[in-house]
C-alpha positions as CSV (number, residue, x, y, z in Angstrom):
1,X,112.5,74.7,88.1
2,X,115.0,77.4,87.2
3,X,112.9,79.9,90.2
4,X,113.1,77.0,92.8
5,X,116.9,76.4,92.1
6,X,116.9,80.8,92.6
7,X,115.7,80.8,95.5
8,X,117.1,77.8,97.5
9,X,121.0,79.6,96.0
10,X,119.4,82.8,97.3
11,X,118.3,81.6,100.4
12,X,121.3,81.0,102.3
13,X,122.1,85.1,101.6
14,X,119.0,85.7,102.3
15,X,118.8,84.3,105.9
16,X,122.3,86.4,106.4
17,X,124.3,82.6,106.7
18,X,126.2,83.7,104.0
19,X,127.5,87.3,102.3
20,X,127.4,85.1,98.6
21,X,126.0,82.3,97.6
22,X,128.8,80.7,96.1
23,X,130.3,81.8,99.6
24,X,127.9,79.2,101.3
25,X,129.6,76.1,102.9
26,X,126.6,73.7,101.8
27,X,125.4,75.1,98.4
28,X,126.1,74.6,94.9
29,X,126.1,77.7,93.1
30,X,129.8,77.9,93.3
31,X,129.5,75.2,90.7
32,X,128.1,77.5,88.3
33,X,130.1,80.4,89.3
34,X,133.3,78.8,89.1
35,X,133.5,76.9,86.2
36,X,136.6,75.4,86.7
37,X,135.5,73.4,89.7
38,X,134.3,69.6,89.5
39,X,130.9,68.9,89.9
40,X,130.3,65.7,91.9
41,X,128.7,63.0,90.1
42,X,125.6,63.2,92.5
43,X,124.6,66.1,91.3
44,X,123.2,67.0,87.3
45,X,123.7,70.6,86.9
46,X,123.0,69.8,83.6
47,X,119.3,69.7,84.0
48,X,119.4,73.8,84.9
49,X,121.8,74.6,82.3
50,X,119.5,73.6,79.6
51,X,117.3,76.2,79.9
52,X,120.1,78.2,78.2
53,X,121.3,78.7,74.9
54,X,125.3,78.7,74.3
55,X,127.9,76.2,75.2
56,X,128.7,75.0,79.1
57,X,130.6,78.4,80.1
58,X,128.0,80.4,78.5
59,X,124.9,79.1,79.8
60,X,127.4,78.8,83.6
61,X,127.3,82.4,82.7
62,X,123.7,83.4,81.9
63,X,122.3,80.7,85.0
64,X,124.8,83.3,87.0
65,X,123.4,86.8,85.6
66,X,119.6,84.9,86.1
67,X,120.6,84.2,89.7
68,X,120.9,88.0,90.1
69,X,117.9,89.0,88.3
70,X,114.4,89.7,90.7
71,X,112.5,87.3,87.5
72,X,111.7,85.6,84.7
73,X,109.8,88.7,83.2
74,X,112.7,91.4,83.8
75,X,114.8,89.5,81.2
76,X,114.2,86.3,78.7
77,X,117.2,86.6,76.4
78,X,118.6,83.0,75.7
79,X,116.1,81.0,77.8
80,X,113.8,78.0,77.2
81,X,110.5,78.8,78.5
């Protein structure tokens, strides 16, 4: 789950729509990015941030750094597997 949610952030950068994904008119990793913003109730971010150890803002934080990361196997500090 947590490489399909990579890729469809990634994807918009990819495909040069956007310069970042939280830049990206129709995506959601802004919501992770930006923890002050309000997620709308359609949408369980929860379900990703589980994977992570730490409170809300830290496992925002560490979803963030794994965005960023090529995979799973470069780094496996605080995740669920």
């Amino acid at each position: 789950m947590l490489e399909v949610s990579r890729y469809i952030h990634l994807n918009s950068v990819e495909a040069r729509i956007a310069h970042l994904s939280e830049h990206y008119r129709w995506g959601s990793f802004y919501l992770y990015k930006q923890p002050q913003t309000h997620t709308p109730p359609f949408m369980n971010i929860d379900a990703l941030l589980q994977c992570f150890l730490g409170t809300k803002e830290e496992q925002k934080k560490k979803y963030v750094e794994f965005g960023k990361n090529e995979s799973l196997s470069t780094k496996n500090d605080g995740i669920f597997l």
